[in-house]
N, C-alpha and C positions, 0 to 999 in steps of 0.2 A: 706220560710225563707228570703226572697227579702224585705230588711230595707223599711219604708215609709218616709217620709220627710211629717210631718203633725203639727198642731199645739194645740199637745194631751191636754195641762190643760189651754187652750182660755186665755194665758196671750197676745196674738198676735205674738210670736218671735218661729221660727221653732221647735221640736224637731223630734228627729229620733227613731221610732220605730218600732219592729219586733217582733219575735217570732224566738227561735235557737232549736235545737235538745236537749236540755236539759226538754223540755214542759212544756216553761210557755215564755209568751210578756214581753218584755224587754222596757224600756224608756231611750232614753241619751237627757233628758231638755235642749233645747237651752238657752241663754244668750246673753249678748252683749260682754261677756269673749269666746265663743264657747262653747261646749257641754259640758256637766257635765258625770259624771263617772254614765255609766249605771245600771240602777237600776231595779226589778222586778214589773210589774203593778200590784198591790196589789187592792182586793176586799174590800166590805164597813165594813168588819171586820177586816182587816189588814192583811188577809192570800192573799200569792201569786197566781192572776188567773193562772189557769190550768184545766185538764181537769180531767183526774186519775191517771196515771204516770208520774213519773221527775225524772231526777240523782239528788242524793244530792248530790253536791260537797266535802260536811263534811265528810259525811259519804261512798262516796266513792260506790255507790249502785245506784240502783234503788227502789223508793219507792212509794209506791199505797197512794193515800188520792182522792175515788170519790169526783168528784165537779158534775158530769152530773145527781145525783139525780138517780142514780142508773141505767140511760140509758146504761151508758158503762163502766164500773166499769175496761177496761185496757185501756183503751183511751187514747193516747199520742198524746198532739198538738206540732204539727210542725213548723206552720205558724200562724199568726195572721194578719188581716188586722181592723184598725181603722177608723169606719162610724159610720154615724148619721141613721141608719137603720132603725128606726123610726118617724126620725122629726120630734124630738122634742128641737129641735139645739145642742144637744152636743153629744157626740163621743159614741157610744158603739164597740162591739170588736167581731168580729168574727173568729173564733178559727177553723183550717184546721186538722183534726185528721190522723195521717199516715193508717188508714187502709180505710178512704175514705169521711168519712163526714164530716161535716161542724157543727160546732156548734154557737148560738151566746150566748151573754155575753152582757144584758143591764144595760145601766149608769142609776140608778135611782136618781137620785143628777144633778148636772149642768153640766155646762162646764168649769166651773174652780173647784167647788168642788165635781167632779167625785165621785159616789156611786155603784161600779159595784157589780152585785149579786153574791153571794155564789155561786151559781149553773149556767150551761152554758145548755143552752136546744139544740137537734139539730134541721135544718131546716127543713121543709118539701120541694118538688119540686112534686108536684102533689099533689097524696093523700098519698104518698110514702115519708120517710126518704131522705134528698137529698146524694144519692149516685154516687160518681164520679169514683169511680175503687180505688184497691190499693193503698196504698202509696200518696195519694194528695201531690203537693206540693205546688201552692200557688193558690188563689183565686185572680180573678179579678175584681173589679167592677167599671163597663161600663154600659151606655148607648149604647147599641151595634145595637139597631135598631130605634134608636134616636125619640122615645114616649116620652121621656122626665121623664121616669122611671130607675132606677138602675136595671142592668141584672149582673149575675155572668158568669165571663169567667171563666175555671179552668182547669190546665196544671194537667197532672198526671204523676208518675214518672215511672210507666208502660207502658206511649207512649199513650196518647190521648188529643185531647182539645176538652170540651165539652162547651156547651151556656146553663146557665136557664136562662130563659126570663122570667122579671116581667110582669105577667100580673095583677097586684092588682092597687093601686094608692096608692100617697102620702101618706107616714106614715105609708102606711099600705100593705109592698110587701107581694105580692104571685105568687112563681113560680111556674114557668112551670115545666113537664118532661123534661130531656135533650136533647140535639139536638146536633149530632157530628159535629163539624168542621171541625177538622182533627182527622188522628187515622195514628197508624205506620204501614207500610209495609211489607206486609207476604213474597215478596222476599229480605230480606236482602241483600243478596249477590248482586245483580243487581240493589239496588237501593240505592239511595243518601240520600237520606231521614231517617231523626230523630228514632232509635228504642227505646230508655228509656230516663229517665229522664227530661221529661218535663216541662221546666219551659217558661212559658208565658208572654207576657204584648201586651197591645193593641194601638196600636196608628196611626192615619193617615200619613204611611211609604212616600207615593208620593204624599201627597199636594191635593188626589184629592178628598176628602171630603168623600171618604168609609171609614172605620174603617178597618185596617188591623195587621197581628198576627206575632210578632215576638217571635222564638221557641229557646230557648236555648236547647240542646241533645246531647247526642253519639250517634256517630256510629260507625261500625267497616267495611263499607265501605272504600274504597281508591281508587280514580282514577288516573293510573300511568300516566307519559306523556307518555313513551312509546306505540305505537299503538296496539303493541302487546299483551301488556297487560293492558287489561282493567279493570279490577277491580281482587282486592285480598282481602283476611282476613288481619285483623291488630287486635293490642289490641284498645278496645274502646277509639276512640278520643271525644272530644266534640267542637260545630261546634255549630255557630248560623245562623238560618233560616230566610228567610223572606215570608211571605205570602201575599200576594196583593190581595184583595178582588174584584169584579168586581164590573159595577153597578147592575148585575143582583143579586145580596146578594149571590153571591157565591166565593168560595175560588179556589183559582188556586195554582197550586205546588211551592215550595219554591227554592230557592239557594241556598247553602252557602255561606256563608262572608268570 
């Protein structure tokens, strides 16, 4: 659910778009007035993308209408991010489902007149459906080991960040299996570190040209000043992480902020 700052209908001027727990991607069209009253990104039939579940507002419910072509007929996206996933220059939509996978949603029309299809397919990451664990909650996409191909980062809300590494080329990605980054700590009590809700992004923290992971989480860690007491229970707080990447491509343990 982490808004993007993109320039969704190629008129050149910013707009902001997301995906909320209602499941379905949002748009607020920039202007030279500021943003306009957000609207649903509607497919090339005028029905709201989605995937097979949304609250209707109206009607005060939850209601089923599959778009995945019968892959997942309760599927609820969470998240959306906006790329050109196949280069062909204009934007298509990749859709974060809460029980784990990823679907995409391509533009068959332009970049100013977006034609997104009926149906959302999910990805592959091997030969396999790309599965990230329960609850996804956003997708990132990075150049993460700088091939000069797009990789997906991706936070889970059960406590993990995983890597699929493109290894196809231009226009035409194919992931890899996943490859852990980090994942949460089986001694809670004793450790500082992030147990649920993991939300991600990626970006060069100290200037020194690694790519490194910053973790939004709770935890129910607490370190007292007191010497005596060193760590207690608490109700889950939430804390952002830093992760510094080394040169050797590995991750080293985080802080809090």
């Amino acid at each position: 659910m982490t808004p993007q700052f993109v320039d969704f209908n190629g008129d050149g001027i910013t707009d902001i778009f997301t995906a909320t727990f209602d499941g379905s991607p949002w748009v607020s069209l920039g202007s030279k007035e500021g943003f306009g009253k957000p609207e649903h990104v509607k497919d090339k039939e005028g029905a709201r993308i989605l995937l097979a579940q949304y609250w209707d507002y109206d009607a005060k419910k939850w209601t089923s209408v599959d778009h995945t072509g019968g892959a997942a007929p309760k599927a609820h996206c969470i998240s959306a991010v906006a790329c050109d996933w196949d280069a062909d220059g204009d934007l298509d939509i990749l859709l974060g489902d809460r029980d784990g996978y990823l679907y995409l949603n391509l533009n068959e029309g332009s970049a100013k007149e977006a034609k997104y299809s009926t149906t959302s397919s999910r990805l592959k990451a091997g030969e396999k459906d790309l599965y990230a664990g329960g609850k996804i909650t956003n997708p990132v996409l990075t150049d993460w080991d700088k091939d000069g191909l797009t990789d997906i980062v991706v936070g889970t809300f059960e406590g993990k960040v995983l890597l699929f590494r493109n290894g196809g080329k231009k226009g035409e990605p194919k992931l890899e299996a996943p490859k852990t980054l980090l994942e949460k700590s089986t001694d809670a009590a004793n450790s500082p570190l992030p147990e649920e809700g993991w939300y991600v992004e990626v970006a060069d923290l100290n200037g020194d040209g690694h790519l490194d992971l910053l973790v939004g989480g709770y935890t129910r860690f607490k370190e007292e000043a007191d010497p005596n007491v060193k760590r207690i229970f608490q109700d889950r707080s939430p804390y952002l992480w830093q992760y510094l990447q080394k040169a050797e491509a590995t991750t080293t343990g985080g802080k809090n902020k």
